[in-house]
C-alpha positions as CSV (number, residue, x, y, z in Angstrom):
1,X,-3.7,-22.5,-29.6
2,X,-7.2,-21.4,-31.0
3,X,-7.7,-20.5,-34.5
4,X,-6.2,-17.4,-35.1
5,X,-2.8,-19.0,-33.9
6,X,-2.7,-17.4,-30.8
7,X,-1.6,-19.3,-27.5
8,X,-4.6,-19.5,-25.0
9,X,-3.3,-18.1,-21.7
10,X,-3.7,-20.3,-19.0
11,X,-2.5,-20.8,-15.5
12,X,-1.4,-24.4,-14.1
13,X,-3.6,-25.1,-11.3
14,X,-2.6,-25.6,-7.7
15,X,-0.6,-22.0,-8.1
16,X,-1.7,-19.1,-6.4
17,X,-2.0,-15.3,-8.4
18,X,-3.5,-12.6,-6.7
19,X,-4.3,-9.3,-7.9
20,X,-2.3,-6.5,-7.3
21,X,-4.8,-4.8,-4.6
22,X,-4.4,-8.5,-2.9
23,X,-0.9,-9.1,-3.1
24,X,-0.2,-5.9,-1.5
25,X,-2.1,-7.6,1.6
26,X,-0.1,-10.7,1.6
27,X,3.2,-8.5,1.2
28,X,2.2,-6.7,4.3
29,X,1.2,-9.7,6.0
30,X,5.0,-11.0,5.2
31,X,6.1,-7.7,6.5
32,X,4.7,-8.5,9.7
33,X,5.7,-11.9,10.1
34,X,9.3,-10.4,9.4
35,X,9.1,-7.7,11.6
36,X,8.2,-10.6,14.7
37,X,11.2,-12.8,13.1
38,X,13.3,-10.0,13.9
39,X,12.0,-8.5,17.2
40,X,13.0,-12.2,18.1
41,X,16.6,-12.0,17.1
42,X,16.1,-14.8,14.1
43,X,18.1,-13.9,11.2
44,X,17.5,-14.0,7.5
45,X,18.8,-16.9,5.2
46,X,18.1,-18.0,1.4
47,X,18.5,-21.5,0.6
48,X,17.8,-22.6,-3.9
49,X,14.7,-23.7,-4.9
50,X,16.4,-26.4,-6.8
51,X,18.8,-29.2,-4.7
52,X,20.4,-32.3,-5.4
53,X,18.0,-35.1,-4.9
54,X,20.2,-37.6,-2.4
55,X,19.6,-34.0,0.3
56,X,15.8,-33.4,0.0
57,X,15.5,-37.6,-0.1
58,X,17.6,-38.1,2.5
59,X,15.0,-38.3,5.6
60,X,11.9,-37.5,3.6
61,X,9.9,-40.7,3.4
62,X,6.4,-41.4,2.9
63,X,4.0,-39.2,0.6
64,X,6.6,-36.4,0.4
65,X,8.2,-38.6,-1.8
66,X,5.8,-39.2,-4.3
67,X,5.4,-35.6,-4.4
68,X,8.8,-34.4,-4.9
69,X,8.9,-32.3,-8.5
70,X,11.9,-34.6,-9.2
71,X,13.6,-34.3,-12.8
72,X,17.2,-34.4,-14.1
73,X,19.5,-32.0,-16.0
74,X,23.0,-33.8,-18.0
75,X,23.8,-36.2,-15.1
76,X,22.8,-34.1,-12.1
77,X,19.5,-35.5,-10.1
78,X,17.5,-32.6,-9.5
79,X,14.4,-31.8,-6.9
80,X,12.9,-28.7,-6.3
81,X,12.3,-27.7,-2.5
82,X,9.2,-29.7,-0.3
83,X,9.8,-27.6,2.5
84,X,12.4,-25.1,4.2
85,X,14.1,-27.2,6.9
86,X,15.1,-29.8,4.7
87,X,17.8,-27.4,3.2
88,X,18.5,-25.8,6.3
89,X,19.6,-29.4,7.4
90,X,22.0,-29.0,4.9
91,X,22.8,-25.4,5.0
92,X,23.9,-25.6,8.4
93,X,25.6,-29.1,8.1
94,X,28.0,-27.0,5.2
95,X,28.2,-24.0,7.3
96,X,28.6,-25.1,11.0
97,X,32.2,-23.7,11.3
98,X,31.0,-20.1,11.0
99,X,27.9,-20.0,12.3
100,X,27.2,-19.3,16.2
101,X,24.7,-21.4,18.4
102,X,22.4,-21.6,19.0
103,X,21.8,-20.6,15.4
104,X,18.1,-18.7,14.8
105,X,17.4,-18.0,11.2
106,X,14.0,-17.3,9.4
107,X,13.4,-18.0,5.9
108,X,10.3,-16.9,4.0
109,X,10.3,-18.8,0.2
110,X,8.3,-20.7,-2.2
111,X,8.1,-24.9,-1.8
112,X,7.0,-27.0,-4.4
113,X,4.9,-30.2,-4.0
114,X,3.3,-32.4,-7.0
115,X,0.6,-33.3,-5.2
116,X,-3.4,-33.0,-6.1
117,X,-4.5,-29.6,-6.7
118,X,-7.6,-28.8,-5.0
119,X,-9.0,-26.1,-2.5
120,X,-6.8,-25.1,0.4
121,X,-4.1,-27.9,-1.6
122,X,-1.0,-26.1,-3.5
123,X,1.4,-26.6,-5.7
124,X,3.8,-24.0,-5.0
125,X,3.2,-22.1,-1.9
126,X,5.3,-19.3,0.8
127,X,6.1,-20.8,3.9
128,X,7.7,-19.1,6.4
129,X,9.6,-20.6,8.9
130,X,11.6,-19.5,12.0
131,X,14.2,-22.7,13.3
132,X,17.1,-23.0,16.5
133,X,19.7,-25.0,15.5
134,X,22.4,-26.1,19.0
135,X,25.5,-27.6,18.5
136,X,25.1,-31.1,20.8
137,X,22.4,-29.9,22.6
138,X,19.5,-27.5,22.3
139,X,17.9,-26.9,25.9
140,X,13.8,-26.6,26.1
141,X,13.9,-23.0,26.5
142,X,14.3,-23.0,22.4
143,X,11.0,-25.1,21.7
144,X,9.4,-22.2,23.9
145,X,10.6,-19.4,22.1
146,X,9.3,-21.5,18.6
147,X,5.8,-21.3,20.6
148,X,6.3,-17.7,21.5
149,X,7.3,-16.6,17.8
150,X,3.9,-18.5,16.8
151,X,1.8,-16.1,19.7
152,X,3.1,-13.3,18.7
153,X,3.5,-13.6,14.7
154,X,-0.5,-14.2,14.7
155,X,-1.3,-11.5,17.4
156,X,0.8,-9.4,14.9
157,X,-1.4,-10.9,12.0
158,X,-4.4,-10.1,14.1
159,X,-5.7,-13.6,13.7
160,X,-6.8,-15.4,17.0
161,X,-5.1,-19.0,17.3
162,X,-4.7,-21.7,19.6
163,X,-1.6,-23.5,20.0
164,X,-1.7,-27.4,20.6
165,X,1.5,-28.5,21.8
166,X,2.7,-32.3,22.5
167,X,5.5,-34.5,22.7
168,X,6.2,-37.4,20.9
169,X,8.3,-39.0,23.2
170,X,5.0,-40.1,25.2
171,X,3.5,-42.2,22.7
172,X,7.1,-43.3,21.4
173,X,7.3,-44.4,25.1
174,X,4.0,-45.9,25.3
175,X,4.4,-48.2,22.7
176,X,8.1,-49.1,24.3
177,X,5.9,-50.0,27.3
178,X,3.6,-52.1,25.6
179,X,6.2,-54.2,23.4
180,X,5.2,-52.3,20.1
181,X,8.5,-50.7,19.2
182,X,8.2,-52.7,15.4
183,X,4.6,-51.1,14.9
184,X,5.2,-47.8,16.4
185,X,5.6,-45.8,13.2
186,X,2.2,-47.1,11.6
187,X,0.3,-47.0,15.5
188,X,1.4,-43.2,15.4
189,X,-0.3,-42.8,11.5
190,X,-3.6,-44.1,12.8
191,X,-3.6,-42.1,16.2
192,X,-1.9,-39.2,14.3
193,X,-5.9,-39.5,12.2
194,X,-7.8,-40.3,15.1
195,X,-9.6,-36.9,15.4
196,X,-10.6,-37.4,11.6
197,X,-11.8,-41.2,11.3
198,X,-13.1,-41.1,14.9
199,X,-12.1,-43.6,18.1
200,X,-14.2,-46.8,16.3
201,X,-12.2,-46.6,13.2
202,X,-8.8,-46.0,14.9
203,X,-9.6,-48.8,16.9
204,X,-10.1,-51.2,13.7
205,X,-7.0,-50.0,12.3
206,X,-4.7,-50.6,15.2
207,X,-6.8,-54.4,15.4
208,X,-5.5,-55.1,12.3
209,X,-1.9,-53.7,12.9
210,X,-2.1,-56.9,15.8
211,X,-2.2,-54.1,18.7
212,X,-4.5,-56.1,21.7
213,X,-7.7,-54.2,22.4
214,X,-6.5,-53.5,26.2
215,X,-3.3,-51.7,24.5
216,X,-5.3,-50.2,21.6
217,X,-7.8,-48.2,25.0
218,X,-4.8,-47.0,26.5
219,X,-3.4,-45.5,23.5
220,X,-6.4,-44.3,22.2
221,X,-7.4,-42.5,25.8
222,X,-4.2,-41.2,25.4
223,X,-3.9,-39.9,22.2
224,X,-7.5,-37.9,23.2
225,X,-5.9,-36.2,26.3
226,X,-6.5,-32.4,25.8
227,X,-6.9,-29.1,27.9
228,X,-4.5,-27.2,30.5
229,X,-1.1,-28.1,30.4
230,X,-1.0,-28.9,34.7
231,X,-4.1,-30.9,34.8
232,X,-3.2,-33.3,31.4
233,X,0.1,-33.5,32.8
234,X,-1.1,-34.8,36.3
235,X,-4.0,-36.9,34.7
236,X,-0.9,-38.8,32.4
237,X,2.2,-38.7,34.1
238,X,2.3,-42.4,35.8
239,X,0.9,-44.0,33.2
240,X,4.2,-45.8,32.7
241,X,7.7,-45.2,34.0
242,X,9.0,-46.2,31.0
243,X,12.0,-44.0,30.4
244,X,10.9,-42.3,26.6
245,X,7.9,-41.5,28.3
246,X,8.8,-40.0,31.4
247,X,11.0,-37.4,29.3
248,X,8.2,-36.6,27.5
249,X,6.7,-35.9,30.8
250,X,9.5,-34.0,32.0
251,X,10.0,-32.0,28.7
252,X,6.6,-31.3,29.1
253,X,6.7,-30.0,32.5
254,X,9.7,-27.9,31.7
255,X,7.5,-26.1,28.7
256,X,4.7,-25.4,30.4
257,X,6.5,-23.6,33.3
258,X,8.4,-21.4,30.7
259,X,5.3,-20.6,28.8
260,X,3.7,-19.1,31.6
261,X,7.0,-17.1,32.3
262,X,7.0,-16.0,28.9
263,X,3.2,-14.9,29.3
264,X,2.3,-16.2,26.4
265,X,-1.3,-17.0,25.9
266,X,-3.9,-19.7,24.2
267,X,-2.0,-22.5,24.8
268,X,-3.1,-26.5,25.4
269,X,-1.5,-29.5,26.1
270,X,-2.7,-31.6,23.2
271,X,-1.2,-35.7,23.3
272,X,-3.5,-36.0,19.7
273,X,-0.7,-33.5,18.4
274,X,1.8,-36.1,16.4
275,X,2.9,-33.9,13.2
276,X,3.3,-36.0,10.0
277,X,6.8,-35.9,9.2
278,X,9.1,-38.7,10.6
279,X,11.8,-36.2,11.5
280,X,9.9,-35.0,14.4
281,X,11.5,-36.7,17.6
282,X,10.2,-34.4,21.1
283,X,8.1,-31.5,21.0
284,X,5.3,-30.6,18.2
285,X,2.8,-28.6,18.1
286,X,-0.1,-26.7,15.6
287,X,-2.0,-23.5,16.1
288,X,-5.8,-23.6,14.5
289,X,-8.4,-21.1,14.7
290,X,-11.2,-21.4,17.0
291,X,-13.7,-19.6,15.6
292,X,-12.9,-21.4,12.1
293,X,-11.9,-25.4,13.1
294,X,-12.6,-25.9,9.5
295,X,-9.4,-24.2,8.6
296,X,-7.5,-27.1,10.5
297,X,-3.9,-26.0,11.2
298,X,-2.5,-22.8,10.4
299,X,0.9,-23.4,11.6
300,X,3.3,-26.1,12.9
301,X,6.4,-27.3,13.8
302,X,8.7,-29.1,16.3
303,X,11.9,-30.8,17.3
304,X,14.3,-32.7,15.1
305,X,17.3,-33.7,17.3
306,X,18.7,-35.8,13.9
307,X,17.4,-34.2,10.8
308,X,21.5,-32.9,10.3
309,X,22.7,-36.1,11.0
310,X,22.1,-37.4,7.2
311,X,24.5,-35.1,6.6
312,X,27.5,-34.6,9.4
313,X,28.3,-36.6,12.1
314,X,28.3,-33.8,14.7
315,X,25.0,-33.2,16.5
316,X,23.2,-30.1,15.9
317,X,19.3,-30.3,17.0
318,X,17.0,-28.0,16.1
319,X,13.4,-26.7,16.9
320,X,11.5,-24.8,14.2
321,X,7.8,-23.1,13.5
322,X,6.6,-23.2,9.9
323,X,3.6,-20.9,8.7
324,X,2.0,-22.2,5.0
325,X,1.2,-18.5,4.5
326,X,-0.6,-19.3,0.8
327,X,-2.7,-21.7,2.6
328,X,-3.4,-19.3,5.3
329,X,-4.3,-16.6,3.0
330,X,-6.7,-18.5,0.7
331,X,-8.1,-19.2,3.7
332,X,-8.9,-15.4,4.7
333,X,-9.6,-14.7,1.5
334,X,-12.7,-17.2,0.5
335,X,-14.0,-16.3,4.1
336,X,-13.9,-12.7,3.8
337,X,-11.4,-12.3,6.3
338,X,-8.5,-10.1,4.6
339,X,-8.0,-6.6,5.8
340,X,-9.4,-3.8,4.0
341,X,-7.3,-3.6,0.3
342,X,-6.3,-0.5,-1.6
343,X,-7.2,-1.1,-5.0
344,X,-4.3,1.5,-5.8
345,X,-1.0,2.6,-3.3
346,X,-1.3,6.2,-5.3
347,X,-2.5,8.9,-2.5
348,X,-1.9,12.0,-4.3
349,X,-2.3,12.0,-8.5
350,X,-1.1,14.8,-10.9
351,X,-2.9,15.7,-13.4
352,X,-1.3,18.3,-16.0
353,X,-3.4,20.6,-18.2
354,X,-1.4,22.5,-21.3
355,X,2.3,22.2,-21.4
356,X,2.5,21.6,-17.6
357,X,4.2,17.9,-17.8
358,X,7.9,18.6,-16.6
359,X,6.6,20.6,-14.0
360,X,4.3,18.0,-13.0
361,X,7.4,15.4,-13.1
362,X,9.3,17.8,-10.9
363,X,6.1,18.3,-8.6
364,X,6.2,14.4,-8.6
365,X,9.9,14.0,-7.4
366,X,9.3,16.7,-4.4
367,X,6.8,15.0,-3.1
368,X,8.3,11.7,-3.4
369,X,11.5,12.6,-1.7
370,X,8.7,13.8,1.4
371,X,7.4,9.6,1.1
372,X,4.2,10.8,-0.5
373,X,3.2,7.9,-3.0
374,X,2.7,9.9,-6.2
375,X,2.6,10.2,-9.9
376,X,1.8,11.6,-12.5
377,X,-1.1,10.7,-14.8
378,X,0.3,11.2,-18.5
379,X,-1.8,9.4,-20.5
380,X,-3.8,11.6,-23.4
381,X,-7.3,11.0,-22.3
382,X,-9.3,14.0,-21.3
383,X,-9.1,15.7,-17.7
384,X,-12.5,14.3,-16.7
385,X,-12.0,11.0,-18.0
386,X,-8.4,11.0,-15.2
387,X,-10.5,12.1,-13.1
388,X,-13.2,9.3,-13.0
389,X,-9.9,6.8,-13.1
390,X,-8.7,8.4,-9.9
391,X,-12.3,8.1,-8.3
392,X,-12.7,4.5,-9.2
393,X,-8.6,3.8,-8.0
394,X,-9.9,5.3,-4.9
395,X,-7.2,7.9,-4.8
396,X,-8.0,10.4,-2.4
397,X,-5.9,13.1,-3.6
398,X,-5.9,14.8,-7.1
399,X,-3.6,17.7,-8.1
400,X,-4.3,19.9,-11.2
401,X,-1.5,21.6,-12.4
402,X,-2.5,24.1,-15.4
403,X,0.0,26.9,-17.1
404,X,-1.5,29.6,-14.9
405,X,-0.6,27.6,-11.4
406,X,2.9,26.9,-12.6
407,X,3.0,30.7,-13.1
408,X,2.1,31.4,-9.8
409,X,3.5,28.5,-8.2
410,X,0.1,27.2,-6.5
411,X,-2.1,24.3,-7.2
412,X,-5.7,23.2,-7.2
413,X,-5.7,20.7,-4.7
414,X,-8.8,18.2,-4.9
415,X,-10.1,16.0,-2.3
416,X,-11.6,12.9,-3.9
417,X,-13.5,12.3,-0.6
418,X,-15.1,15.2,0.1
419,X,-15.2,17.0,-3.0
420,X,-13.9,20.4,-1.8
421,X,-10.9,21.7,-3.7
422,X,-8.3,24.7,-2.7
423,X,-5.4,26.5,-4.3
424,X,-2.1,26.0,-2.3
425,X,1.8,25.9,-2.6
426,X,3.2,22.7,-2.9
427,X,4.4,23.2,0.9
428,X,0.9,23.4,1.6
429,X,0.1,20.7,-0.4
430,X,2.5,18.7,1.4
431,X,1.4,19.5,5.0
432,X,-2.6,18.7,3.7
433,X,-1.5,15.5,2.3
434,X,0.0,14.1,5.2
């Protein structure tokens, strides 16, 4: 509060506001990743920001934990959302009598996570997320169409990615093999790093997790096996025969095939590919940008064959893709990336001189009914003033509308681009606009 006993606006940090010329570019960009949703037969659900604790705690674990915006209200434990497939977990374990598998939803919603603000880092960001959800079983054709919706949603975005896709049933497998089921989960947090801590660090890690340096080459050379899908997949497959392993392999095998069916494109077989969450349990895999490796990863996902199973006994895997769309467009944005933005969505403005105001309001409604994005500027500064708004809005259609054009039913049509102005009817007017 300063000294006048005003409140000081502020903003908390780690949450995203754009400006109005900007968030028109992220709604469209939502548009689009909606319109590829569909096209794909996923269909639309809304899970609460807000759930009981004992759900979003369930299977988090690690970091998320610490994280969680956790408070309580009377007696009830509250948290507010981490992520998206969390509560679709739950949604479907409440709703699995009427839904029909497999079961292909999107969701596009604000998550909430306490953690550090700081650049690229929120605190309340969109993701949107496409998941298959089978009753018993979900066949590998599902993990493909996850990697499909993934091609297409960022050839829709006009952004060029690469997908990196693994399975996490080779290294599970591979530390079956070596007799390092106990330290698997922490062996997979080093490797999971290796690419940002290098192969000497990794390798001091997994010393001093006990792993014997003629283990800790194997899974390091491993973990680093990357390019075409055939050629990895020959280069790893007898490593071991161990049985995790070799249906990693096969699951593998199986994907590749269908994404070269599907056709779809910029795809590698990445065994460096882990995915942080502990609910992962087959495929994963994360899309970066080429041209821009510093952006990291612009969207993941996987398989979860027992996220539901925190909450019903019946068996309902699911494979999912998740975009952090605030993330991606801060991105964009600080690299000058964004599409061009209208600083205003007016294309044609009315400007009324004299007593002319209903008839500008009914001018208005015409060509709104035509979709022309109109109004009327009614404020009481002078005509050239409005007119010097509308240049600096970028509007590139003015309409004057005096007591003499009412009279005779035409208008002084002016474009802002090229300066040149012309008296029409408001059909006219129409067919010029458009």
């Amino acid at each position: 509060m300063n000294n006048k006993g005003l409140v000081t606006p502020r903003k908390l940090s780690g949450f995203m506001e754009l400006s109005p010329d900007k968030q028109v570019v992220f709604d469209e960009m939502i548009d689009k990743i909606k319109k590829v949703f569909k096209t794909n037969c996923f269909m639309p659900i809304d899970t609460p920001v807000l759930e009981l604790s004992e759900i979003l705690l369930a299977k988090s674990g690690g970091a998320i934990d610490k994280e969680l915006y956790h408070f309580k209200k009377g007696d009830t434990d509250i948290c507010m959302r981490y992520d998206l497939t969390v509560p679709l977990a739950r949604y479907v374990a409440m709703n699995c009598e009427n839904l029909f598998f497999p079961f292909k939803r999107y969701q596009i919603g604000k998550v909430y996570r306490g953690e550090r603000a700081q650049k690229g880092r929120f605190r309340e960001f969109y993701q949107c997320d496409a998941d298959i959800i089978g009753n018993e079983s979900l066949p590998i054709p599902a993990d493909a169409e996850c990697v499909n919706l993934i091609d297409k949603v960022f050839k829709e975005l006009e952004i060029d990615v690469v997908t990196h896709i693994s399975n996490r049933n080779i290294l599970f497998g591979l530390c079956e093999a070596l007799g390092l089921e106990k330290e698997t989960n922490e062996i997979l947090i080093v490797l999971d790093k290796i690419n940002k801590i290098g192969r000497e660090n990794a390798r001091e890690e997994l010393v001093r997790l006990g792993v014997k340096e003629k283990d800790i080459a194997t899974l390091v050379d491993l973990t680093l096996k990357c390019g075409e899908f055939d050629k990895v997949l020959k280069d790893i497959e007898k490593i071991t025969d161990n049985e995790c392993y070799q249906k990693g392999i096969r699951e593998l095998k199986e994907l590749g095939e269908l994404i070269k069916v599907m056709g779809i494109d910029g795809c590698v077989l990445d065994i460096g590919i882990i995915r942080g969450q502990n609910y992962y349990t087959g495929t994963v895999f994360e899309a970066v940008c080429p041209a821009h490796p510093e952006f990291g990863t612009v969207c993941g996902g996987g398989r979860y064959d027992n996220l539901a199973g925190y909450f019903t006994e019946k068996k309902l895997p699911g494979v999912g893709m998740s975009i952090g769309l605030t993330r991606l467009f801060d991105l964009l944005d600080n690299n000058d990336l964004l599409p061009a933005h209208p600083i205003s969505s007016t294309t044609l403005c009315i400007l009324p001189l004299g007593d002319t105001l209903s008839e500008c309001f009914k001018l208005c409604a015409f060509f709104k009914e035509q979709d022309i994005y109109c109004e009327v500027n009614y404020s009481e500064r002078s005509f050239k003033a409005k007119l010097k708004e509308a240049n600096k809005k970028e509007i590139p259609f003015v309409l004057i509308v005096g007591e003499e054009e009412v009279k005779h039913e035409t208008y002084n049509l002016k474009n802002m681009k090229t300066g040149e102005q012309f008296t029409l009817s408001k059909e006219e007017i129409l067919k010029s606009v458009k």
